[in-house]
Gaussian input, Z-matrix of N, CA and C with variables (Angstrom, degrees):
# hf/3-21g

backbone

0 1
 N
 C     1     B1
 C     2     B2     1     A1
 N     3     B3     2     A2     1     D1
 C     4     B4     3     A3     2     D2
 C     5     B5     4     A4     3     D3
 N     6     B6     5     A5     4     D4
 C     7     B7     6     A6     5     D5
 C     8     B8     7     A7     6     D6
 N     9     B9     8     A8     7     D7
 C    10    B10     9     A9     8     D8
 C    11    B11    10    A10     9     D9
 N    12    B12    11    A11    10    D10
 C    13    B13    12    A12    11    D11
 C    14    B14    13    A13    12    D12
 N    15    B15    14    A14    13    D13
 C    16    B16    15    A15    14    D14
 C    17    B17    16    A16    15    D15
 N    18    B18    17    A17    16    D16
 C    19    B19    18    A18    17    D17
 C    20    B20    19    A19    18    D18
 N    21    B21    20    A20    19    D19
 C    22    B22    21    A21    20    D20
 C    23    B23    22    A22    21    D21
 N    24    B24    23    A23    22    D22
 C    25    B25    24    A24    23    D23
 C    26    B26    25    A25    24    D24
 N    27    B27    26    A26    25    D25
 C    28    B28    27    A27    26    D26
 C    29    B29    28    A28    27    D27
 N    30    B30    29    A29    28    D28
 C    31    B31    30    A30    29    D29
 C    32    B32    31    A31    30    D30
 N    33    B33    32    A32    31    D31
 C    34    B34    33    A33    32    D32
 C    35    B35    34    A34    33    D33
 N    36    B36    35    A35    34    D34
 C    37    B37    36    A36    35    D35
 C    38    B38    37    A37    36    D36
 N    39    B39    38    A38    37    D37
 C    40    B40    39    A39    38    D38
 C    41    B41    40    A40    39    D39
 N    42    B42    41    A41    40    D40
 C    43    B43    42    A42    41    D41
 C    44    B44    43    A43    42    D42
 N    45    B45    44    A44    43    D43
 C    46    B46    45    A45    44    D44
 C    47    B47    46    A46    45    D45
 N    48    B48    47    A47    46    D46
 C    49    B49    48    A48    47    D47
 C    50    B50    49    A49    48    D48
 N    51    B51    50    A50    49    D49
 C    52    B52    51    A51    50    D50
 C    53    B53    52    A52    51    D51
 N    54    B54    53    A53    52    D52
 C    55    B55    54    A54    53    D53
 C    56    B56    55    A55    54    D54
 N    57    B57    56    A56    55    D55
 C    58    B58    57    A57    56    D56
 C    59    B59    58    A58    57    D57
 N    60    B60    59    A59    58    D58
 C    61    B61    60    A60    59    D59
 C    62    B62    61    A61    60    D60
 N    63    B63    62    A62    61    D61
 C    64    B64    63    A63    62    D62
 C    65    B65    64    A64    63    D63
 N    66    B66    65    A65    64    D64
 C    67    B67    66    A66    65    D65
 C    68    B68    67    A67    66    D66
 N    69    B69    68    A68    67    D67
 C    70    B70    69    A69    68    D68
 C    71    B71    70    A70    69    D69
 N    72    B72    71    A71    70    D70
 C    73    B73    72    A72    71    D71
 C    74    B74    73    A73    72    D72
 N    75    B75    74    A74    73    D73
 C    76    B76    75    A75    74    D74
 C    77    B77    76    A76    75    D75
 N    78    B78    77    A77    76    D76
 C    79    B79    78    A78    77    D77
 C    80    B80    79    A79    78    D78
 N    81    B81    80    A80    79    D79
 C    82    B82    81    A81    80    D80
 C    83    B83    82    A82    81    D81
 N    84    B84    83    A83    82    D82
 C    85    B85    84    A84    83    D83
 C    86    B86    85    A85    84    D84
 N    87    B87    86    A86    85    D85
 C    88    B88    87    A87    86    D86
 C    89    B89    88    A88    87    D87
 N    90    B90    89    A89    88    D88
 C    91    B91    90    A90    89    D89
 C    92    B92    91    A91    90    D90
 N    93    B93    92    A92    91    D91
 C    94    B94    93    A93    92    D92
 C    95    B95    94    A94    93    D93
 N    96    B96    95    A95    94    D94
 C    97    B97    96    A96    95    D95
 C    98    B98    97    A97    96    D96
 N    99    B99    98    A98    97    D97
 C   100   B100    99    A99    98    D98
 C   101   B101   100   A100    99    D99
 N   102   B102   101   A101   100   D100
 C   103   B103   102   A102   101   D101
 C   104   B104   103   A103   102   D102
 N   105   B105   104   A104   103   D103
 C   106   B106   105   A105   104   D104
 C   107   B107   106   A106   105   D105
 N   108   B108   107   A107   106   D106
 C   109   B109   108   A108   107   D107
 C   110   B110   109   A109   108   D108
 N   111   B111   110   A110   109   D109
 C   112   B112   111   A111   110   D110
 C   113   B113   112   A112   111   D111
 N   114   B114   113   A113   112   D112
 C   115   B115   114   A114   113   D113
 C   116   B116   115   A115   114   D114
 N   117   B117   116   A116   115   D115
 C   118   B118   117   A117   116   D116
 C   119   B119   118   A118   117   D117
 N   120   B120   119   A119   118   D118
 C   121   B121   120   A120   119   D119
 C   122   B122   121   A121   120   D120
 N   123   B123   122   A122   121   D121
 C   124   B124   123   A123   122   D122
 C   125   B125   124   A124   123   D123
 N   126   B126   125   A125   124   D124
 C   127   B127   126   A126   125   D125
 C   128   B128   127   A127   126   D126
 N   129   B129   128   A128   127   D127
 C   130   B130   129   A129   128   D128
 C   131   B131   130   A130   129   D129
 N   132   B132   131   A131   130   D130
 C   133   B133   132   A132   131   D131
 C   134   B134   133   A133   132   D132
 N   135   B135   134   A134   133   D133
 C   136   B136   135   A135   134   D134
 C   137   B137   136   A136   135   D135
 N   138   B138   137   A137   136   D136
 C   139   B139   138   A138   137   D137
 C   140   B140   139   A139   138   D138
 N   141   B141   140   A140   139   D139
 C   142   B142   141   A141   140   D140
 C   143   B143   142   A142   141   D141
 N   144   B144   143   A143   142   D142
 C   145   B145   144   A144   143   D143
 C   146   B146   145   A145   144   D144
 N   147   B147   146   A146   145   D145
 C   148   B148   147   A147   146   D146
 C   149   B149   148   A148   147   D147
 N   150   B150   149   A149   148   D148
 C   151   B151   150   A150   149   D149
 C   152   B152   151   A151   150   D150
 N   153   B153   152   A152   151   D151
 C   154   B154   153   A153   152   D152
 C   155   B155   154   A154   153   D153
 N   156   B156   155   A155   154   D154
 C   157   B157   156   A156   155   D155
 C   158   B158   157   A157   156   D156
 N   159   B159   158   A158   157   D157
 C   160   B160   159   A159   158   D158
 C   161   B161   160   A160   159   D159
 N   162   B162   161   A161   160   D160
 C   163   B163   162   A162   161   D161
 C   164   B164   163   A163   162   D162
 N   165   B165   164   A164   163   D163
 C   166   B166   165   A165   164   D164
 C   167   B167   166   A166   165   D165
 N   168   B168   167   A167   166   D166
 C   169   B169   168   A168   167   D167
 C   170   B170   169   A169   168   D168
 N   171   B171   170   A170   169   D169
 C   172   B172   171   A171   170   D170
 C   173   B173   172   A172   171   D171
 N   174   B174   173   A173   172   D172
 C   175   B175   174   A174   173   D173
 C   176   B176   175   A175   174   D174
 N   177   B177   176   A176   175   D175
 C   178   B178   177   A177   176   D176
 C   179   B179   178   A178   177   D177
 N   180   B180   179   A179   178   D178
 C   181   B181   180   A180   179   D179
 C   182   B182   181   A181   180   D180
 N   183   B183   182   A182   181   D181
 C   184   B184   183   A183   182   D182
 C   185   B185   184   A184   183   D183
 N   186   B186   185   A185   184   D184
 C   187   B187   186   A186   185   D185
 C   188   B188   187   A187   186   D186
 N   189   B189   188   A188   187   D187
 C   190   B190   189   A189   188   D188
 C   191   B191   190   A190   189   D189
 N   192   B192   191   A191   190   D190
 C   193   B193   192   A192   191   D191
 C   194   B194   193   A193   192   D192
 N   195   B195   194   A194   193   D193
 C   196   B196   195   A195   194   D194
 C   197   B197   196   A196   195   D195
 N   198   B198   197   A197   196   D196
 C   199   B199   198   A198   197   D197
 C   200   B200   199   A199   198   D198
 N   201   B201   200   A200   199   D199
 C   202   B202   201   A201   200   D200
 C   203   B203   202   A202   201   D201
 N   204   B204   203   A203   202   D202
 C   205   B205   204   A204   203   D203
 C   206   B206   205   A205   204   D204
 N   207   B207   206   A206   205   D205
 C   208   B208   207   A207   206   D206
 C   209   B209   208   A208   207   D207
 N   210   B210   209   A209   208   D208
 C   211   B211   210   A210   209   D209
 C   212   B212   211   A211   210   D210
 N   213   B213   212   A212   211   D211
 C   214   B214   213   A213   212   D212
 C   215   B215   214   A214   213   D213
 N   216   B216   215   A215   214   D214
 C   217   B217   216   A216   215   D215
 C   218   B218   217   A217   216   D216
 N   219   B219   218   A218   217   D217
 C   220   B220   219   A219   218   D218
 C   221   B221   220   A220   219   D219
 N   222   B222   221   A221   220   D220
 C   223   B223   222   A222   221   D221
 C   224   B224   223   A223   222   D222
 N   225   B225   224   A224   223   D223
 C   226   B226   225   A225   224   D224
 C   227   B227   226   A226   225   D225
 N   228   B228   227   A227   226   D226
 C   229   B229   228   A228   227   D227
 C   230   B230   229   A229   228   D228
 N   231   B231   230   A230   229   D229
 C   232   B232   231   A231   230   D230
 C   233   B233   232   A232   231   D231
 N   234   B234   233   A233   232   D232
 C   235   B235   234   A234   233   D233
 C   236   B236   235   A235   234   D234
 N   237   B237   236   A236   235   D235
 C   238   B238   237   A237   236   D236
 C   239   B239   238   A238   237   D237
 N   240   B240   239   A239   238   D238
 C   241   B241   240   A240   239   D239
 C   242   B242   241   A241   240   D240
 N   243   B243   242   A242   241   D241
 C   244   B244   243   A243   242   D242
 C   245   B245   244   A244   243   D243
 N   246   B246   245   A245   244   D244
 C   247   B247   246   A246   245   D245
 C   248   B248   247   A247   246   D246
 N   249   B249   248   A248   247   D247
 C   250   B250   249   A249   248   D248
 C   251   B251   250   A250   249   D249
 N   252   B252   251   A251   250   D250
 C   253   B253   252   A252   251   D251
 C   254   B254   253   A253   252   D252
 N   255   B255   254   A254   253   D253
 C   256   B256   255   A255   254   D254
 C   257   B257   256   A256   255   D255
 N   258   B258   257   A257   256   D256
 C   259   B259   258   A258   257   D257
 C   260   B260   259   A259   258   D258
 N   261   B261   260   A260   259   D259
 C   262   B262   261   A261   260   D260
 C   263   B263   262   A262   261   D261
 N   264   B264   263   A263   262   D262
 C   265   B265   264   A264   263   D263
 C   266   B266   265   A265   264   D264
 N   267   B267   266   A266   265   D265
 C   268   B268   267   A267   266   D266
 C   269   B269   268   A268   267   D267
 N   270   B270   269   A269   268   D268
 C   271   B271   270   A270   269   D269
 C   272   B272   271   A271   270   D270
 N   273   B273   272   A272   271   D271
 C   274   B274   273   A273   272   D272
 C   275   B275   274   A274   273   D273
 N   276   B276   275   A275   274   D274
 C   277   B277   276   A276   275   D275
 C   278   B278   277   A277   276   D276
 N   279   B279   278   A278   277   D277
 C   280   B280   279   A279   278   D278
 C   281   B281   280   A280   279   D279
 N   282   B282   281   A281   280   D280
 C   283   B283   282   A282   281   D281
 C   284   B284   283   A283   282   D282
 N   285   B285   284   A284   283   D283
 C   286   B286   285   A285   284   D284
 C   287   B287   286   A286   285   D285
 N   288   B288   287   A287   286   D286
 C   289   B289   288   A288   287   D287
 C   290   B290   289   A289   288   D288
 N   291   B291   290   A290   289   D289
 C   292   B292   291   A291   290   D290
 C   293   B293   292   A292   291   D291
 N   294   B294   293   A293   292   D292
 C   295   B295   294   A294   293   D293
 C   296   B296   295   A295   294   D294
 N   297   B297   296   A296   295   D295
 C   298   B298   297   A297   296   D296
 C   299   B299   298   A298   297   D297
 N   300   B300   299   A299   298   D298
 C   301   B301   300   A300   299   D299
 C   302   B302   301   A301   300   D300
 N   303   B303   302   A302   301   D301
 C   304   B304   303   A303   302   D302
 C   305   B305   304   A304   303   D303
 N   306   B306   305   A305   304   D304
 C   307   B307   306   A306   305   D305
 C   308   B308   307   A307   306   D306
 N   309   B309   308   A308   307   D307
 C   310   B310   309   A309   308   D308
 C   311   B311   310   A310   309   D309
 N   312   B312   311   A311   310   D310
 C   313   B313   312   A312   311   D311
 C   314   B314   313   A313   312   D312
 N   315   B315   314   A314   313   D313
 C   316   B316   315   A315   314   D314
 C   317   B317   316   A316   315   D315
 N   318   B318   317   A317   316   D316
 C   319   B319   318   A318   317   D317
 C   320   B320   319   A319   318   D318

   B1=1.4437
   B2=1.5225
   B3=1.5058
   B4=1.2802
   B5=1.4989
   B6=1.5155
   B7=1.9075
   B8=1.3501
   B9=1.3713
   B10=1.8013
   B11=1.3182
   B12=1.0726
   B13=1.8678
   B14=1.4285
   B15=1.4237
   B16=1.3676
   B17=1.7562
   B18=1.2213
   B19=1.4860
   B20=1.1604
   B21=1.3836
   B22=1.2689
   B23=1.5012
   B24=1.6666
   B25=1.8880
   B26=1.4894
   B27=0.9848
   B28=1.4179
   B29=1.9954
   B30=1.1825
   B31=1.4679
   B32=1.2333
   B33=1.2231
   B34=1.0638
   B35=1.5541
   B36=1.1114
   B37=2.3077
   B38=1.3202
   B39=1.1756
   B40=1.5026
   B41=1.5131
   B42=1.3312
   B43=1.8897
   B44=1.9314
   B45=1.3132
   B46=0.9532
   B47=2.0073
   B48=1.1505
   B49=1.4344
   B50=1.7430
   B51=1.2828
   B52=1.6187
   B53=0.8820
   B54=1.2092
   B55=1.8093
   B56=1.6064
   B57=1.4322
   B58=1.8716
   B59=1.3779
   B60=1.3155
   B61=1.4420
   B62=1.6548
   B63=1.5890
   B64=1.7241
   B65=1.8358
   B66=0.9134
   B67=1.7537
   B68=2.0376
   B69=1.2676
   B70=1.7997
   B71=1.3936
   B72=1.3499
   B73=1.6354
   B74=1.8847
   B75=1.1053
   B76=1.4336
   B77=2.3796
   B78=0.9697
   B79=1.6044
   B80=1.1805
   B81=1.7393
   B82=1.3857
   B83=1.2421
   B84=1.2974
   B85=1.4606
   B86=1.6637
   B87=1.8728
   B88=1.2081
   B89=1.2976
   B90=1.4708
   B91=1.5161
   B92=1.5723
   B93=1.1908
   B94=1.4276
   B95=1.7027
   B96=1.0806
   B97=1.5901
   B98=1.5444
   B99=1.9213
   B100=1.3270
   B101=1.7620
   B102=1.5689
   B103=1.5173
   B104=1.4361
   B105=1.3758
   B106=1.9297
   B107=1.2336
   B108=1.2585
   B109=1.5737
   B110=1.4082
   B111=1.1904
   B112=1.5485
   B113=1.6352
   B114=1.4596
   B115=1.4649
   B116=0.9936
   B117=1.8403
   B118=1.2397
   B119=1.9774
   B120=1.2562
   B121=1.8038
   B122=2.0157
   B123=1.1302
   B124=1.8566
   B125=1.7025
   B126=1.2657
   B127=1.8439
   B128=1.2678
   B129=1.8640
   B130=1.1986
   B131=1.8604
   B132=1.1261
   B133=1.6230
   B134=1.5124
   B135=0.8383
   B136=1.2305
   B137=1.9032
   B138=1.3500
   B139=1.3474
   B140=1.2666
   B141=1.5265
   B142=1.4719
   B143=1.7362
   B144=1.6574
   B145=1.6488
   B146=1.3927
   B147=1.5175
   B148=1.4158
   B149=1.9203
   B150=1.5346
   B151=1.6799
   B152=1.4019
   B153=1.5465
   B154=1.2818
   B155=1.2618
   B156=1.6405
   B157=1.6184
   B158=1.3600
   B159=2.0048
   B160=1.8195
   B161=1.1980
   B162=1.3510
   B163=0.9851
   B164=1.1624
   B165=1.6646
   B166=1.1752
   B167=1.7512
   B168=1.2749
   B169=2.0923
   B170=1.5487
   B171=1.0253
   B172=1.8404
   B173=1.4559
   B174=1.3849
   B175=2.1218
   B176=2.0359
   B177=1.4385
   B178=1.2497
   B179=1.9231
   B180=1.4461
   B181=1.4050
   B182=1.6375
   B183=1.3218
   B184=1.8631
   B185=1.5536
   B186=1.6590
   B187=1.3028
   B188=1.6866
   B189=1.3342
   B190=1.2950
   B191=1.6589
   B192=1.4956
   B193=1.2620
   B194=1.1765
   B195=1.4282
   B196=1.3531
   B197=1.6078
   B198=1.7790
   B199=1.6108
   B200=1.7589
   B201=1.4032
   B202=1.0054
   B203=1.8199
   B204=1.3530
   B205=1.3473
   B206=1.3846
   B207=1.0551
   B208=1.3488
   B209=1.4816
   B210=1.2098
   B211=1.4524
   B212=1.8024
   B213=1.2754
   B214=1.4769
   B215=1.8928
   B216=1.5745
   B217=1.2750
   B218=1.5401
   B219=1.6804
   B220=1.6679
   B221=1.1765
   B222=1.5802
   B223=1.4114
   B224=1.4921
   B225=0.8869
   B226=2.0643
   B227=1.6828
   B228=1.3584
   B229=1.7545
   B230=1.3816
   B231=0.9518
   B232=1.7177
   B233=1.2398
   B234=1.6062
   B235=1.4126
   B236=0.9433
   B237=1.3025
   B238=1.6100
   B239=1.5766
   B240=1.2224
   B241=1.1584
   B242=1.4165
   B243=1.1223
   B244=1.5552
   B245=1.5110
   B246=1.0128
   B247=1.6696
   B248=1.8237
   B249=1.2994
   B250=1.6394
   B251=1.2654
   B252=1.3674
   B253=1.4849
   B254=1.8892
   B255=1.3802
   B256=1.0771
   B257=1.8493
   B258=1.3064
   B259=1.8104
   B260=1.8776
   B261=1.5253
   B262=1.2923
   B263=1.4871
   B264=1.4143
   B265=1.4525
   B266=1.8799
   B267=1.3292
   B268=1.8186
   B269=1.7324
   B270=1.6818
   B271=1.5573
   B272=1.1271
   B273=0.9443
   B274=1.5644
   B275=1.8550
   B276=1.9733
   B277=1.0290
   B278=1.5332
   B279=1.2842
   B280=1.6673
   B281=1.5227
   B282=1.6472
   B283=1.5801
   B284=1.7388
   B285=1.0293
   B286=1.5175
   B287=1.4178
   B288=1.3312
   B289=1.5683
   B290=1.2456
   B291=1.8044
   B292=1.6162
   B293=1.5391
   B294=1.3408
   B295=1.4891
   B296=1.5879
   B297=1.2564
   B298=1.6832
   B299=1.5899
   B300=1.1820
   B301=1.3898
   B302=1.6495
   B303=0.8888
   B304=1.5156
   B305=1.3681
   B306=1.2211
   B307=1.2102
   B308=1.8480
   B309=1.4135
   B310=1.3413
   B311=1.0514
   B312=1.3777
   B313=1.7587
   B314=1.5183
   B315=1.1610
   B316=1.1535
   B317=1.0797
   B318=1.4923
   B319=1.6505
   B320=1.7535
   A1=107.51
   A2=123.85
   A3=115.96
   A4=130.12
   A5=116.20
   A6=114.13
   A7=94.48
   A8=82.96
   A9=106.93
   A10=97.84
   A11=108.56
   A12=118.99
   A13=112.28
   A14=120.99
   A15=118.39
   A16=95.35
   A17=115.75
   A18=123.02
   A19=136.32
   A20=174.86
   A21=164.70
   A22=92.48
   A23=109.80
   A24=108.50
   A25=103.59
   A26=151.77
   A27=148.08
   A28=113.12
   A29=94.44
   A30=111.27
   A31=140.93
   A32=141.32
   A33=138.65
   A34=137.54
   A35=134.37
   A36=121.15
   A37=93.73
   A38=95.66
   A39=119.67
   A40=97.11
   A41=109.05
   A42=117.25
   A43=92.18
   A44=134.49
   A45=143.16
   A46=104.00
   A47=106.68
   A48=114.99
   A49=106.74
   A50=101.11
   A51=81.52
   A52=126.95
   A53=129.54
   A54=134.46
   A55=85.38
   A56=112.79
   A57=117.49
   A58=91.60
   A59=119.19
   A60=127.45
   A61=110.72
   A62=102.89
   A63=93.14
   A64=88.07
   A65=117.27
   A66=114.83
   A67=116.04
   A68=106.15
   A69=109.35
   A70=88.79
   A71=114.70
   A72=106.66
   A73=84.45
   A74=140.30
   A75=125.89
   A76=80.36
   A77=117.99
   A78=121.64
   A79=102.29
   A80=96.29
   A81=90.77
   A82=135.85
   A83=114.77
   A84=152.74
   A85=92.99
   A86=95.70
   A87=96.50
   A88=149.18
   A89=98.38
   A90=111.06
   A91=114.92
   A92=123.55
   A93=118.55
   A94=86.56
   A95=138.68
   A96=146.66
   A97=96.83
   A98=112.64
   A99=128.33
   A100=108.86
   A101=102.31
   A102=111.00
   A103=118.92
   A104=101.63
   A105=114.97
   A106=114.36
   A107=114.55
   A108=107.14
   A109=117.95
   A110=110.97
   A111=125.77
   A112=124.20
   A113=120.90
   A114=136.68
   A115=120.62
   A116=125.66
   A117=118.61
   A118=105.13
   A119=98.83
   A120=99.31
   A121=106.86
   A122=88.72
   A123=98.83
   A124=97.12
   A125=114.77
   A126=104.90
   A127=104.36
   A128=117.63
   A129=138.90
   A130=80.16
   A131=147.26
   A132=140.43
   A133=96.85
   A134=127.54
   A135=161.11
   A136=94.48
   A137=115.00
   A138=106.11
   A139=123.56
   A140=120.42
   A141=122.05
   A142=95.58
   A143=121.12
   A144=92.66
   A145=134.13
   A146=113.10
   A147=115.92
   A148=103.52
   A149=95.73
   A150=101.81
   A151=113.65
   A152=116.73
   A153=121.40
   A154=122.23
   A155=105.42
   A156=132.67
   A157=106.77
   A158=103.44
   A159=100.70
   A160=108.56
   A161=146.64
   A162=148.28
   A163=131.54
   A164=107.94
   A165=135.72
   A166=107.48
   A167=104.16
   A168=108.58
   A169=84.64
   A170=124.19
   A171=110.80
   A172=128.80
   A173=107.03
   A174=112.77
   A175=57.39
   A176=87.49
   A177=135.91
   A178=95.27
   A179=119.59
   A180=100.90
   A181=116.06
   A182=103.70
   A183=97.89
   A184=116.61
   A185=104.58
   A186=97.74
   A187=112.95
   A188=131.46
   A189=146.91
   A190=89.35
   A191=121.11
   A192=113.22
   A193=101.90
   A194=126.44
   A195=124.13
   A196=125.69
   A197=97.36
   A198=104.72
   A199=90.33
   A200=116.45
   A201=127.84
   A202=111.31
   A203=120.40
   A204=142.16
   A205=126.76
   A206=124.11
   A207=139.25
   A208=134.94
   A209=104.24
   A210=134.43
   A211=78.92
   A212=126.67
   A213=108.80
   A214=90.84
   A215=104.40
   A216=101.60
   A217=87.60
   A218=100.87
   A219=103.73
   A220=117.54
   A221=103.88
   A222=104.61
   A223=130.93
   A224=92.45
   A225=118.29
   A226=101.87
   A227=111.57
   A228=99.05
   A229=106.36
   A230=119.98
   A231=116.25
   A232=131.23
   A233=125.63
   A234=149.94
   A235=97.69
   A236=152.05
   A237=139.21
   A238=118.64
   A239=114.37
   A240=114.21
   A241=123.35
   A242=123.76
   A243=142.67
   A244=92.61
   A245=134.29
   A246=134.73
   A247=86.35
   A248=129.51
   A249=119.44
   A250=120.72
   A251=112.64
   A252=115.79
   A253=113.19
   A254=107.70
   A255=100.61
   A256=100.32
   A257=105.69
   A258=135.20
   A259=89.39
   A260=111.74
   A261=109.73
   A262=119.52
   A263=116.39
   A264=138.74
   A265=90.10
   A266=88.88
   A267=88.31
   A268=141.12
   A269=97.90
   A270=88.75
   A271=129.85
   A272=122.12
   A273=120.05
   A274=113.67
   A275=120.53
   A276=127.03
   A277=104.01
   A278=117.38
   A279=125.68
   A280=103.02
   A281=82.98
   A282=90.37
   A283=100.55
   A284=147.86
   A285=159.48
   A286=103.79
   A287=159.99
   A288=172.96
   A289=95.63
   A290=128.22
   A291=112.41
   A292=85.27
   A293=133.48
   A294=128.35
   A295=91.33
   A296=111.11
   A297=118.67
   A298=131.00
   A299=103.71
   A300=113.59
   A301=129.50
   A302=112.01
   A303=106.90
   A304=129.32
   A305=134.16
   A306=139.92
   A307=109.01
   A308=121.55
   A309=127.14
   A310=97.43
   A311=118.80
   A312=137.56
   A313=93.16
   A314=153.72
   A315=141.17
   A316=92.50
   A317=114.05
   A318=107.51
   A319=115.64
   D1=108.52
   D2=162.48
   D3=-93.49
   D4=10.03
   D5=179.12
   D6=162.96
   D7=-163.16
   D8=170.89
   D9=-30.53
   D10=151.12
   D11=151.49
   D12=-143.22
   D13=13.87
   D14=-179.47
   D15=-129.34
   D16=168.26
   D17=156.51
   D18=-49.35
   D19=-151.04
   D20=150.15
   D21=-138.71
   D22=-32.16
   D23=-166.14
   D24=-38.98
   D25=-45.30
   D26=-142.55
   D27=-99.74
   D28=-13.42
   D29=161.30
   D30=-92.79
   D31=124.11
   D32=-176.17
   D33=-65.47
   D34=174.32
   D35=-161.88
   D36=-41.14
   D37=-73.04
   D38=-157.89
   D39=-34.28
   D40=-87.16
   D41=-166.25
   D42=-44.09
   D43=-52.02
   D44=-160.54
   D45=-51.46
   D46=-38.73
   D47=-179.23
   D48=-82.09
   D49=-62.30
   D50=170.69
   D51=-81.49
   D52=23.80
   D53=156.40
   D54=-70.35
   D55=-64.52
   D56=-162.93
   D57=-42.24
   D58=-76.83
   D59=-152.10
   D60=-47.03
   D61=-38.34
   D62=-162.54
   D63=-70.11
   D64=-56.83
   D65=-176.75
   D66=-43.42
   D67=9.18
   D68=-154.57
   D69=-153.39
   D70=58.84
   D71=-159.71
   D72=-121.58
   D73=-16.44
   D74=138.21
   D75=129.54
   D76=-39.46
   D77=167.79
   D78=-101.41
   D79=138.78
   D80=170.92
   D81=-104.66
   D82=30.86
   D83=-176.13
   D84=-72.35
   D85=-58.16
   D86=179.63
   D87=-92.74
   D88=-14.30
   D89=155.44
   D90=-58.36
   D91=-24.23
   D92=-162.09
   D93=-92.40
   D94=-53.79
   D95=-166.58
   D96=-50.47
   D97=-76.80
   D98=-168.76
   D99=-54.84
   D100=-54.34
   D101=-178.85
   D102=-36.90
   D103=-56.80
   D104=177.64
   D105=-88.81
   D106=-15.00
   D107=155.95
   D108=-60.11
   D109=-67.41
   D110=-179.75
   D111=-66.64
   D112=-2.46
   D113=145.04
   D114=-82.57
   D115=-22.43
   D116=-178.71
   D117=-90.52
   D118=-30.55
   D119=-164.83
   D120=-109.33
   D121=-32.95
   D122=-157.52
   D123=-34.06
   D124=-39.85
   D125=-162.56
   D126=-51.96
   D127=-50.81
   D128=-136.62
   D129=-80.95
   D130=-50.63
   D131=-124.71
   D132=-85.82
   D133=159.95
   D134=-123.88
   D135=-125.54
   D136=151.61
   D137=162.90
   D138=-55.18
   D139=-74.03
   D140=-159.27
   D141=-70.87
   D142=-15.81
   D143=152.05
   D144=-75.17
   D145=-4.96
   D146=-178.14
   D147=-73.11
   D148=-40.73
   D149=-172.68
   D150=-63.29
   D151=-30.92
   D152=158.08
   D153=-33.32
   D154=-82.58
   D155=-179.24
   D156=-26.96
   D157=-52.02
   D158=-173.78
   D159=-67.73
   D160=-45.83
   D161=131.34
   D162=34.88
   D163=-86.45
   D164=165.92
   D165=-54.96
   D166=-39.76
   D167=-165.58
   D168=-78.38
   D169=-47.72
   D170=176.69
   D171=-12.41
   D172=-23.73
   D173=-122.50
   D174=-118.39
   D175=149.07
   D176=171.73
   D177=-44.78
   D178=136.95
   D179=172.39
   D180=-85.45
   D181=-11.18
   D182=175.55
   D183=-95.75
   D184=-4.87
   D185=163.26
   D186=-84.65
   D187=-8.58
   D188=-154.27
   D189=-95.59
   D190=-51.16
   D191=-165.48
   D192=-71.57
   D193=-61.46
   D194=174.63
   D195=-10.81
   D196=-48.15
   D197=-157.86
   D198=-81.01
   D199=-39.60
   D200=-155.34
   D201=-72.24
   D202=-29.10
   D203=143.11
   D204=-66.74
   D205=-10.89
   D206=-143.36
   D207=1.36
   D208=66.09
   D209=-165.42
   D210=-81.44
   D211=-26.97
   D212=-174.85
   D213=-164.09
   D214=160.44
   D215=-143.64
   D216=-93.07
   D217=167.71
   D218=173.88
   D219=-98.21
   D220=130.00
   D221=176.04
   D222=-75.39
   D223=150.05
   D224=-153.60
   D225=-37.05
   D226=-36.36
   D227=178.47
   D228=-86.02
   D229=-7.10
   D230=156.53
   D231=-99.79
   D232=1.68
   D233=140.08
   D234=-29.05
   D235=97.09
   D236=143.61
   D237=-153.84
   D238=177.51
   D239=-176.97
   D240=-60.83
   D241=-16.16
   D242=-149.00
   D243=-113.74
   D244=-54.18
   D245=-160.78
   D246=-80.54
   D247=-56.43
   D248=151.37
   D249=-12.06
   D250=-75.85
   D251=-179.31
   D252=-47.34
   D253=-44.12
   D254=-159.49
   D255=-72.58
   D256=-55.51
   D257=169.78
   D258=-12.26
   D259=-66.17
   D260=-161.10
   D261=-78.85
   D262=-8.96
   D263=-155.90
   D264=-61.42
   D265=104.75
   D266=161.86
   D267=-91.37
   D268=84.70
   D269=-162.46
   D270=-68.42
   D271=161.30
   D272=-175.82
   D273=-86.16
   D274=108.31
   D275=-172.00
   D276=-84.14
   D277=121.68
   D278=162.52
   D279=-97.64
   D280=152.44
   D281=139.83
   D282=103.84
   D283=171.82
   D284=-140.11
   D285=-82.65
   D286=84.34
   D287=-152.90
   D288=62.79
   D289=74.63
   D290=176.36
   D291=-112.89
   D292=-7.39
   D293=137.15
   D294=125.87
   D295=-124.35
   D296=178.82
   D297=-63.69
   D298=-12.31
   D299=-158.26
   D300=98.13
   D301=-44.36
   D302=144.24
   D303=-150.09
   D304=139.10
   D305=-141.95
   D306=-156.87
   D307=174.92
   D308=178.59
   D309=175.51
   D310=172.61
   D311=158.36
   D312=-43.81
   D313=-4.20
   D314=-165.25
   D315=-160.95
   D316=95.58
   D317=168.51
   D318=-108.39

């Protein structure tokens, strides 16, 4: 998987930027998690789930893997249903050792 694979045209700034951002997330652990998360759901979410999501993209990306592996636990304002969704999101790895076919911190 190298990025986007869908259009952004049909979305608006807002969704349009954190489409960029989750794909530009600096690991690519997490670009691949946030990226296909946020191509698969972002149109459908809701405002105060978008404020969430940014929220969540705020947070440091090695504190994100951590929580997201849980090499260390998540703290309580990131306890929620939504950081779940994303935590379990199984992206799909391409490409030359991307291993089983799909995989995550949580396989």
């Amino acid at each position: 998987m190298t990025g986007i694979t869908q259009s952004s045209a049909d979305l608006d700034v807002r969704r349009r930027k954190i489409l960029f951002r989750a794909w530009h997330r600096g690991i690519r652990e997490m670009d691949l998690i946030f990226g296909q998360f946020a191509e698969a759901e972002l149109a459908g979410l809701p405002e105060e789930v978008l404020d969430e999501l940014e929220r969540i993209m705020a947070e440091e990306d090695n504190d994100l893997v951590k929580w997201i592996t849980g090499e260390k636990p998540i703290p309580a304002e990131f306890d929620t249903p939504l950081f779940a969704r994303i935590a379990s999101y199984k992206p799909d790895f391409e490409g030359p050792g991307a291993g089983a076919g799909t995989a995550g911190p949580r396989a």
